[in-house]
HTML snippet that shows the backbone in 3Dmol.js (N, CA, C, O; Angstrom):
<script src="https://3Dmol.org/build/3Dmol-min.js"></script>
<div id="view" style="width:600px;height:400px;position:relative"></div>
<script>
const pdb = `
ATOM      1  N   UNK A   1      32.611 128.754  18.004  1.00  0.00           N
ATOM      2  CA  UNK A   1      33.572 127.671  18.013  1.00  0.00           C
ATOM      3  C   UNK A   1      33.172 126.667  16.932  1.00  0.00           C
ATOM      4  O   UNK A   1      31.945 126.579  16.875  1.00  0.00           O
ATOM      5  N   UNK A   2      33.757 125.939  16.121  1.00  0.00           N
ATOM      6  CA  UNK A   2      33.789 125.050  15.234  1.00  0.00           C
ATOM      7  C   UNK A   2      33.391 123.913  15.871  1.00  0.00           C
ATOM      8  O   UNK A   2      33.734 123.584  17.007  1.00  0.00           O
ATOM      9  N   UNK A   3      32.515 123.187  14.988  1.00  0.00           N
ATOM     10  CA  UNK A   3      32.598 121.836  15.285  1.00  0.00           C
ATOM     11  C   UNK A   3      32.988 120.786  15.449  1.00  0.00           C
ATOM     12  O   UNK A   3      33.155 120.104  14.437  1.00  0.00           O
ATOM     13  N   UNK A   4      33.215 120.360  16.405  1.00  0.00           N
ATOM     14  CA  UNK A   4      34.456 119.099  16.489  1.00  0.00           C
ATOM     15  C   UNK A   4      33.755 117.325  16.069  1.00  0.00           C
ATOM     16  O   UNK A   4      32.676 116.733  16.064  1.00  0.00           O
ATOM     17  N   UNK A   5      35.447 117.037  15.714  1.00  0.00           N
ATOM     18  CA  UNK A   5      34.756 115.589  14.902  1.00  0.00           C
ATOM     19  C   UNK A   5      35.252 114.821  16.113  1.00  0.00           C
ATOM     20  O   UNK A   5      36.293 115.065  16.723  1.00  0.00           O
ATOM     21  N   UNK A   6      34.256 113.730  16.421  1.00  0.00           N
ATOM     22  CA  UNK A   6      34.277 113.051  17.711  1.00  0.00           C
ATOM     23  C   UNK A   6      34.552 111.681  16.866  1.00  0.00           C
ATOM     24  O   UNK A   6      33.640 111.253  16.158  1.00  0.00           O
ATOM     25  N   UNK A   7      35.713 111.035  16.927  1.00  0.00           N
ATOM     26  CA  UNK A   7      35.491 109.911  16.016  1.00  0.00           C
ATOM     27  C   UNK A   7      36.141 108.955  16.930  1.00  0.00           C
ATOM     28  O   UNK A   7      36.328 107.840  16.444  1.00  0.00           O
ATOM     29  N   UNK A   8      36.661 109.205  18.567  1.00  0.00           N
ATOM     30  CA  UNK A   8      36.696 108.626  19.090  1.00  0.00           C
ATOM     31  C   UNK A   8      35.563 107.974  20.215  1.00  0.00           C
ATOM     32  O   UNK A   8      35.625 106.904  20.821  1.00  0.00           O
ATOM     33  N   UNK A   9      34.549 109.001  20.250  1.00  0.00           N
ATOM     34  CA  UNK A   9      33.773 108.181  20.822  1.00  0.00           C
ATOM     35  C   UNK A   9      32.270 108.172  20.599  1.00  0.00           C
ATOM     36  O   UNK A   9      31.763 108.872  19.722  1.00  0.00           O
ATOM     37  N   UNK A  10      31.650 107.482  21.288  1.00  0.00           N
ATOM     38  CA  UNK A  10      30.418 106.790  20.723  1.00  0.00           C
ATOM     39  C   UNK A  10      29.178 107.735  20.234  1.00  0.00           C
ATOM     40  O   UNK A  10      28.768 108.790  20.717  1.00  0.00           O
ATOM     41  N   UNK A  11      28.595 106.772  18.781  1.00  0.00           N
ATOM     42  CA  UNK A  11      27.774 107.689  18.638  1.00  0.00           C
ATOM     43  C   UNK A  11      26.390 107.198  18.389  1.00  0.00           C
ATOM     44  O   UNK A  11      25.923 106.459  17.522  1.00  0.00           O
ATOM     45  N   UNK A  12      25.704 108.031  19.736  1.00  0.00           N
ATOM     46  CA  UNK A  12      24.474 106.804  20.095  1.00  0.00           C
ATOM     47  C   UNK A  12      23.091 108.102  19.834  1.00  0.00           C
ATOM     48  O   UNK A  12      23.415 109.199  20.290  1.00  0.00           O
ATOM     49  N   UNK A  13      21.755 108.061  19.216  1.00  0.00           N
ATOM     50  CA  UNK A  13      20.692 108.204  19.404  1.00  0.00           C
ATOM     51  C   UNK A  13      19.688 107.768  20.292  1.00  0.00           C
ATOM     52  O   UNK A  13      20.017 106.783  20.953  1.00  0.00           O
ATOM     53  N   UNK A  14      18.607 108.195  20.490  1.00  0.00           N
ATOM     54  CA  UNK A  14      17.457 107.841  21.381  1.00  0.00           C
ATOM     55  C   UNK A  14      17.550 106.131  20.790  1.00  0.00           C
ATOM     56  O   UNK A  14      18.168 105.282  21.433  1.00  0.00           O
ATOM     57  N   UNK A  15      17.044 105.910  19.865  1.00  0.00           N
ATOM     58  CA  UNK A  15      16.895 104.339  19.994  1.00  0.00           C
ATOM     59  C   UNK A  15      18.001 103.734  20.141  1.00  0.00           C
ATOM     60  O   UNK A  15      18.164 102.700  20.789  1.00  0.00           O
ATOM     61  N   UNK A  16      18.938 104.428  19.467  1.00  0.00           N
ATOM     62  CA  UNK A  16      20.295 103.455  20.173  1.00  0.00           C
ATOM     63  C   UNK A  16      20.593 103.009  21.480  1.00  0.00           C
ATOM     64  O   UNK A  16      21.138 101.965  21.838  1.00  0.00           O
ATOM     65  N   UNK A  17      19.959 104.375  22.429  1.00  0.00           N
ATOM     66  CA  UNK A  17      20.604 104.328  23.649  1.00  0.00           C
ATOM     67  C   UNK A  17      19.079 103.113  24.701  1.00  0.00           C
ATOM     68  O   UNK A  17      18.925 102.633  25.824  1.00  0.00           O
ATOM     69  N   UNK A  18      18.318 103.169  23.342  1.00  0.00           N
ATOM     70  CA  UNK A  18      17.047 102.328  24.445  1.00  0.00           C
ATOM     71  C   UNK A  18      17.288 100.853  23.801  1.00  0.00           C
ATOM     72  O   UNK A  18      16.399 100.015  23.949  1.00  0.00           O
ATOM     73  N   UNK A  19      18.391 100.543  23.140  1.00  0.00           N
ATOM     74  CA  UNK A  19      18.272  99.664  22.614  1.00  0.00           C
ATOM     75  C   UNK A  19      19.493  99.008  23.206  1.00  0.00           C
ATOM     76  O   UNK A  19      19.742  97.826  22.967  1.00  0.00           O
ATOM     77  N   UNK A  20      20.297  99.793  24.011  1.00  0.00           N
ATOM     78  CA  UNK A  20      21.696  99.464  24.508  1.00  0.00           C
ATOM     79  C   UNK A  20      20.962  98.851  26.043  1.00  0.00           C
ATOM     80  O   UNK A  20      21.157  97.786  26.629  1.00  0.00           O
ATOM     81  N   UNK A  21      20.191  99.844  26.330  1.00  0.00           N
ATOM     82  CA  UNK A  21      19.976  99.510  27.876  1.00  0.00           C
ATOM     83  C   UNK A  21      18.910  98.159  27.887  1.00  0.00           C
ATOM     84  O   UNK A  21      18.556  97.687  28.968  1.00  0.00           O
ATOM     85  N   UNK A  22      18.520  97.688  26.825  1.00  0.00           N
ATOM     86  CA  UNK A  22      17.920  96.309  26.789  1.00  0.00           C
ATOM     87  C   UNK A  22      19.025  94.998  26.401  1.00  0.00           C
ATOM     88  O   UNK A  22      18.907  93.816  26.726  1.00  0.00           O
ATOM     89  N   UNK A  23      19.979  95.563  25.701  1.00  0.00           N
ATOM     90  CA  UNK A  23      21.366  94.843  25.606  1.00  0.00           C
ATOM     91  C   UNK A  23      21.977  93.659  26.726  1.00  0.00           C
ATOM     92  O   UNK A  23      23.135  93.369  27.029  1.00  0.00           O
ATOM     93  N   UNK A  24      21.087  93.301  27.037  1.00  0.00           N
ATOM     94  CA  UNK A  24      22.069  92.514  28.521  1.00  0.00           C
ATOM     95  C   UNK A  24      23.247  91.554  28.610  1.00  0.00           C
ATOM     96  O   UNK A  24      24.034  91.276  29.515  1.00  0.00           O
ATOM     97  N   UNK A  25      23.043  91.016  26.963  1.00  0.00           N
ATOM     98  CA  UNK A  25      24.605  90.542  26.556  1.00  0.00           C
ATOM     99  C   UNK A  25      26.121  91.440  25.956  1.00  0.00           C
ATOM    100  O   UNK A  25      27.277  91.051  25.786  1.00  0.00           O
ATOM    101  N   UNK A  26      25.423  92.835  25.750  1.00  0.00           N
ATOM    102  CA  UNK A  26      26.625  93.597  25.005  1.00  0.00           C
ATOM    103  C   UNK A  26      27.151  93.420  23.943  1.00  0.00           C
ATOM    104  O   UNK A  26      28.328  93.638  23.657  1.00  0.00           O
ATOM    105  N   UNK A  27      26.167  92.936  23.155  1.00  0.00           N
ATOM    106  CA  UNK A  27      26.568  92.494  21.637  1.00  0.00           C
ATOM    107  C   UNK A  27      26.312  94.073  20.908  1.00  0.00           C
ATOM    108  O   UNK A  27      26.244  94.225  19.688  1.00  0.00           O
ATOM    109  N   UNK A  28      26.261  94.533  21.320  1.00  0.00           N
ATOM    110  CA  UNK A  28      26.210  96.147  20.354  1.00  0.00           C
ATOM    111  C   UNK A  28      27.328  96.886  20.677  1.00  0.00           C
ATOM    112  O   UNK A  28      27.589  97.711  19.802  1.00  0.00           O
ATOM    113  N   UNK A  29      28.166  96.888  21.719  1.00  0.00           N
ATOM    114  CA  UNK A  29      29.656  97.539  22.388  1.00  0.00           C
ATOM    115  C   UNK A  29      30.690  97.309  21.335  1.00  0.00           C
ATOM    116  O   UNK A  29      31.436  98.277  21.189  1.00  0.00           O
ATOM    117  N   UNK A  30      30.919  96.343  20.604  1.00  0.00           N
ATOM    118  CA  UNK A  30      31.918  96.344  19.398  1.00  0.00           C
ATOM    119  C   UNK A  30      31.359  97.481  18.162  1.00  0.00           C
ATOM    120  O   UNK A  30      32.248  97.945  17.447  1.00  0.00           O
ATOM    121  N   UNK A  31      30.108  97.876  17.931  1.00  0.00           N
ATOM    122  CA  UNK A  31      29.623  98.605  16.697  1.00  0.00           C
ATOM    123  C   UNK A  31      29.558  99.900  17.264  1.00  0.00           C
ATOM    124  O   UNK A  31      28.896 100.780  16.712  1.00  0.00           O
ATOM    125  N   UNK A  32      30.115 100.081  18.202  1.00  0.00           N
ATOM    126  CA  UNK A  32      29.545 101.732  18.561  1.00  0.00           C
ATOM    127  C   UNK A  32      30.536 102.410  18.492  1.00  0.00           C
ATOM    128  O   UNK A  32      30.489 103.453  17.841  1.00  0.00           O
ATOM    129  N   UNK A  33      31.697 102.022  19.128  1.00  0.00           N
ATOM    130  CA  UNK A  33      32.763 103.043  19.036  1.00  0.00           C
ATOM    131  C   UNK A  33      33.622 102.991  17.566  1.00  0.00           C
ATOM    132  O   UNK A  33      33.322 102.245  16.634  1.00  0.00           O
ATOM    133  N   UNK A  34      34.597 103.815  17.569  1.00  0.00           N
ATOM    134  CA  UNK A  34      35.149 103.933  16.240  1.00  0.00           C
ATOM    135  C   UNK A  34      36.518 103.884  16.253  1.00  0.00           C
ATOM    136  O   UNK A  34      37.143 104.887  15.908  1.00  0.00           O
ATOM    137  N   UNK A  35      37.325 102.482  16.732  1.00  0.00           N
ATOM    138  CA  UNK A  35      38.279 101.676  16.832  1.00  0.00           C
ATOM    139  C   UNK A  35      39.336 102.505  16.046  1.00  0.00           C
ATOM    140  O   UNK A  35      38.974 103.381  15.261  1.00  0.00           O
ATOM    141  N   UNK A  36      40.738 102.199  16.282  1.00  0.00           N
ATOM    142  CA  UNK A  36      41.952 102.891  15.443  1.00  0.00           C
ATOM    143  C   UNK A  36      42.428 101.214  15.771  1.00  0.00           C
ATOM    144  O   UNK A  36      42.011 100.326  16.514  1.00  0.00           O
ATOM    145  N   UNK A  37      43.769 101.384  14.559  1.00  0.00           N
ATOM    146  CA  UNK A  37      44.572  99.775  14.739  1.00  0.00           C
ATOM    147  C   UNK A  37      45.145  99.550  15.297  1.00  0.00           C
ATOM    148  O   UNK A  37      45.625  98.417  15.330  1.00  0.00           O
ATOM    149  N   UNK A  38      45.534 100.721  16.289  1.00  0.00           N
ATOM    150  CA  UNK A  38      46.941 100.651  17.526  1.00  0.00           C
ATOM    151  C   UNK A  38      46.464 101.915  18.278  1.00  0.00           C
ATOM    152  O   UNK A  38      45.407 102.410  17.886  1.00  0.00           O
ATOM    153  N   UNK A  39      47.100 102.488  19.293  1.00  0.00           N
ATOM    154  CA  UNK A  39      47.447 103.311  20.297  1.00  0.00           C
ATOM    155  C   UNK A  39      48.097 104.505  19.520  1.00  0.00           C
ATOM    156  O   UNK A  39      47.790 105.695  19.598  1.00  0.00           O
ATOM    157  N   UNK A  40      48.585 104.208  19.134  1.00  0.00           N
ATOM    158  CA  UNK A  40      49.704 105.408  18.248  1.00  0.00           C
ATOM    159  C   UNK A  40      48.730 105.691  16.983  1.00  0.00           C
ATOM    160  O   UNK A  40      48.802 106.919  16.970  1.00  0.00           O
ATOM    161  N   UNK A  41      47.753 105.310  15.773  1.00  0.00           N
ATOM    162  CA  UNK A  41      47.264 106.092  15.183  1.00  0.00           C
ATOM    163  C   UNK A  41      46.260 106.344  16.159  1.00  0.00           C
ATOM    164  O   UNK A  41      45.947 107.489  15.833  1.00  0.00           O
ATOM    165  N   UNK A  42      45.499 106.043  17.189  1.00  0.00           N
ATOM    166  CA  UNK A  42      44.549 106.760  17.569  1.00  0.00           C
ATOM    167  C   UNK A  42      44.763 108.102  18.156  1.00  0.00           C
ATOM    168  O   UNK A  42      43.955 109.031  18.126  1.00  0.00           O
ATOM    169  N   UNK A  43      46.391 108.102  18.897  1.00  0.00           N
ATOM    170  CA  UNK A  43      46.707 109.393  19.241  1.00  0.00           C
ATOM    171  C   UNK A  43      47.440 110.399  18.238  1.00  0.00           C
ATOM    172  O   UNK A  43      47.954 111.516  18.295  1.00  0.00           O
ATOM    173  N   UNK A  44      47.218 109.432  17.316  1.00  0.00           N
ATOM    174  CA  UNK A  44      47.795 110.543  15.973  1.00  0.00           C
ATOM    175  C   UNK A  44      46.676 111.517  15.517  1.00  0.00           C
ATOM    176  O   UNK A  44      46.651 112.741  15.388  1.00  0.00           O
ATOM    177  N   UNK A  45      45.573 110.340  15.279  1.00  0.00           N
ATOM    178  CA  UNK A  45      44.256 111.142  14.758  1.00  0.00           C
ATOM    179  C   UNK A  45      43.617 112.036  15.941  1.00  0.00           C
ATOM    180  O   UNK A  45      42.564 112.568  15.588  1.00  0.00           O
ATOM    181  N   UNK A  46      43.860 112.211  16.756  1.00  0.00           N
ATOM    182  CA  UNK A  46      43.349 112.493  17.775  1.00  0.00           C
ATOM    183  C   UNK A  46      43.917 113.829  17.911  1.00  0.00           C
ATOM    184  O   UNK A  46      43.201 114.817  18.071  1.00  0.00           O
ATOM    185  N   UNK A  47      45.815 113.904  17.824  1.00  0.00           N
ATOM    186  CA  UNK A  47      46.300 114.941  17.940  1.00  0.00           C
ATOM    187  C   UNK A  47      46.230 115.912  16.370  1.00  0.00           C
ATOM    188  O   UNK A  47      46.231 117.142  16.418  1.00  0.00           O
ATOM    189  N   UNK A  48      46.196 115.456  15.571  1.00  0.00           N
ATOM    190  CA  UNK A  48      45.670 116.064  14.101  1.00  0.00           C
ATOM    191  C   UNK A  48      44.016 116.719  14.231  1.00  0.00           C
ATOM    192  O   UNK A  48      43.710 117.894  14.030  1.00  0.00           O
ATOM    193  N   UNK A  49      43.393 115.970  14.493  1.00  0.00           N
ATOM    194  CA  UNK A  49      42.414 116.845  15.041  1.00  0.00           C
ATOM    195  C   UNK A  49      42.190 117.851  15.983  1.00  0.00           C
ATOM    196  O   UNK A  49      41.184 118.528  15.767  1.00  0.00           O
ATOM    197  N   UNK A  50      42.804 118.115  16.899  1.00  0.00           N
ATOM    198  CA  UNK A  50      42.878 119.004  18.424  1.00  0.00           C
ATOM    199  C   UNK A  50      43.653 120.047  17.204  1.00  0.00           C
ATOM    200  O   UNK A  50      43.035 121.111  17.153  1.00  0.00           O
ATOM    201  N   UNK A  51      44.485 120.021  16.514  1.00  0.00           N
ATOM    202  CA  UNK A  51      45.412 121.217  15.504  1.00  0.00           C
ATOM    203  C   UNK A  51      44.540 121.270  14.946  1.00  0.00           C
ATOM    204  O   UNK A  51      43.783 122.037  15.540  1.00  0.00           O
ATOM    205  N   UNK A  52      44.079 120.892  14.043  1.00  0.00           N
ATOM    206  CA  UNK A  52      42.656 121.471  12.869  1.00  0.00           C
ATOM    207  C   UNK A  52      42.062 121.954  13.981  1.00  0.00           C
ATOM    208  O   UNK A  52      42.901 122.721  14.454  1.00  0.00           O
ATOM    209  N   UNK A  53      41.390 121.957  14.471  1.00  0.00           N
ATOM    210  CA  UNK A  53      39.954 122.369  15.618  1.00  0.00           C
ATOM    211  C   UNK A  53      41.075 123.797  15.900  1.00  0.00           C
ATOM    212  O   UNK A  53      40.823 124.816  15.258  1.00  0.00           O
ATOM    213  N   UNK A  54      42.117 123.805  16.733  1.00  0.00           N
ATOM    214  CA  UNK A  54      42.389 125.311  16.756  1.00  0.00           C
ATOM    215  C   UNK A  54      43.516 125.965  15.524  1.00  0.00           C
ATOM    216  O   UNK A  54      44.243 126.936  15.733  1.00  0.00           O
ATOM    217  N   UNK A  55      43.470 125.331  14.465  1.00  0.00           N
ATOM    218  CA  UNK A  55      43.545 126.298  13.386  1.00  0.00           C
ATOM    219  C   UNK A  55      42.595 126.863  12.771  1.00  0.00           C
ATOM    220  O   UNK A  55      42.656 127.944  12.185  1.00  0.00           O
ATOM    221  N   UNK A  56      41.271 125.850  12.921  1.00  0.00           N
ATOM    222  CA  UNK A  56      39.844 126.486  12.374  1.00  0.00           C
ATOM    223  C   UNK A  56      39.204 127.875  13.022  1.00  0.00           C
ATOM    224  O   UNK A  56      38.637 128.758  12.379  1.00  0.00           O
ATOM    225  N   UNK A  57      39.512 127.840  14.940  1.00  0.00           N
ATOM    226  CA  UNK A  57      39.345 128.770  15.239  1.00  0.00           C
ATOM    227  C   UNK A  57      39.969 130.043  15.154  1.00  0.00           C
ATOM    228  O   UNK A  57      39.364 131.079  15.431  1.00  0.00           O
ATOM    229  N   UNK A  58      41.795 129.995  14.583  1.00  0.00           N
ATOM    230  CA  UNK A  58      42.510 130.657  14.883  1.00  0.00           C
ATOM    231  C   UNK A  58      42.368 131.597  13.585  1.00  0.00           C
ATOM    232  O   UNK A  58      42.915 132.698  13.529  1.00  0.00           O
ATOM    233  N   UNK A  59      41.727 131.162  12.738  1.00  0.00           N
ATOM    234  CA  UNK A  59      41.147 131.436  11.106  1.00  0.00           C
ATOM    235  C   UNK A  59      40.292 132.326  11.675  1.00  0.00           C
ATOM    236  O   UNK A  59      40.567 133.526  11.673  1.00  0.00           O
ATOM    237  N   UNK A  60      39.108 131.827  12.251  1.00  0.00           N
ATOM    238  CA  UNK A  60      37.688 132.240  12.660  1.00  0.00           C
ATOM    239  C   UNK A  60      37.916 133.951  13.389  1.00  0.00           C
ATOM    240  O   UNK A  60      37.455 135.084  13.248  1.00  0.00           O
ATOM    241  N   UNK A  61      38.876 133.263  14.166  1.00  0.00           N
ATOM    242  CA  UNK A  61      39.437 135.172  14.785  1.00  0.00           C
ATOM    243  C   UNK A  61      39.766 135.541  13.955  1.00  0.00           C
ATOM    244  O   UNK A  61      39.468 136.730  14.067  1.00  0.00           O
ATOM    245  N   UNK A  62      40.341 135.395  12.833  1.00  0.00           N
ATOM    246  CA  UNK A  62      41.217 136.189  12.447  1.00  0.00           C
ATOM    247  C   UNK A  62      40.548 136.988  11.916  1.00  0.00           C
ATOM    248  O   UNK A  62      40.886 138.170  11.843  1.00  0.00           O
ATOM    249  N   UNK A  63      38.982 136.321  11.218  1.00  0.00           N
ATOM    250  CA  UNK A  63      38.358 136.910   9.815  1.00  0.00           C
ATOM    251  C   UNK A  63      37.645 137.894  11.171  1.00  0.00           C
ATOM    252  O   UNK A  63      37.732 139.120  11.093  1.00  0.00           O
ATOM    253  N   UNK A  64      37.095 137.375  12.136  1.00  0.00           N
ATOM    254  CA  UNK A  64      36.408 138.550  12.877  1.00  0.00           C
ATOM    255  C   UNK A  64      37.147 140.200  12.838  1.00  0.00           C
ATOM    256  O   UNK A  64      36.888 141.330  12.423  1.00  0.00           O
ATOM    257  N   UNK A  65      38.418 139.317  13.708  1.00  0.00           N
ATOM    258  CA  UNK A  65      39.400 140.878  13.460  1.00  0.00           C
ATOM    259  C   UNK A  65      39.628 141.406  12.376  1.00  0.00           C
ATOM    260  O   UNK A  65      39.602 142.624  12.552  1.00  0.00           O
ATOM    261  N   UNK A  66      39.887 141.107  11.105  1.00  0.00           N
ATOM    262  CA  UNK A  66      40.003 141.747   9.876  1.00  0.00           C
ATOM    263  C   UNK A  66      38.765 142.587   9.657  1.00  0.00           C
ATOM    264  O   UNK A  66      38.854 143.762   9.300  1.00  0.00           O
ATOM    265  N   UNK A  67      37.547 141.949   9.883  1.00  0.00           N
ATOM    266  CA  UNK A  67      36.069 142.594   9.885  1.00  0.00           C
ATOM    267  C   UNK A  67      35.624 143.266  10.192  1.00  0.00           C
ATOM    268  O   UNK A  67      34.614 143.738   9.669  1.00  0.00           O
ATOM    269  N   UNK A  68      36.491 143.884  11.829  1.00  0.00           N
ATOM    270  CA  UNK A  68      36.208 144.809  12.703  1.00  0.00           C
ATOM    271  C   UNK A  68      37.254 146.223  12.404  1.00  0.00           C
ATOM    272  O   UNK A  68      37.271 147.241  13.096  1.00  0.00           O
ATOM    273  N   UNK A  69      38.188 145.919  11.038  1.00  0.00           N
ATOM    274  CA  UNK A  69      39.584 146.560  11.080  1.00  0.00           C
ATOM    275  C   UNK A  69      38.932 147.656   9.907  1.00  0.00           C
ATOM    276  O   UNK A  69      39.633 148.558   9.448  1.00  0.00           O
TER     277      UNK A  69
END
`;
const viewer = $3Dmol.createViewer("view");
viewer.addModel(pdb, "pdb");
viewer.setStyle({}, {cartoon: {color: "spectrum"}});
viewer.zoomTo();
viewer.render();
</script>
């Protein structure tokens, strides 16, 4: 399966995540996620991606089956 681009949600490491849980004001919650300008491009980008992700796979079969032909 292809890799999917997560650009809706958060993208945290070990120190990020030890650095969140010392956070007690939540001043790091605005820098983490990856905001759209409205509702409608986020479900645009969102649904443009879910189509790439299974055209990438639908490619991926295909070359298998050609391979096996």
């Amino acid at each position: 399966m292809n890799k999917r681009i997560t650009f809706l949600t958060a993208n945290n490491g070990f120190l990020k995540g030890v650095s969140r849980a010392l956070d007690i004001g939540s001043t790091r919650n605005k820098h983490v996620y990856n905001f759209s300008n409205s509702d409608l491009e986020a479900d645009e980008r969102a649904l443009s991606n879910d189509w790439s992700v299974v055209g990438k796979d639908m490619w991926s079969a295909y070359d298998k089956l050609k391979q096996k032909a």
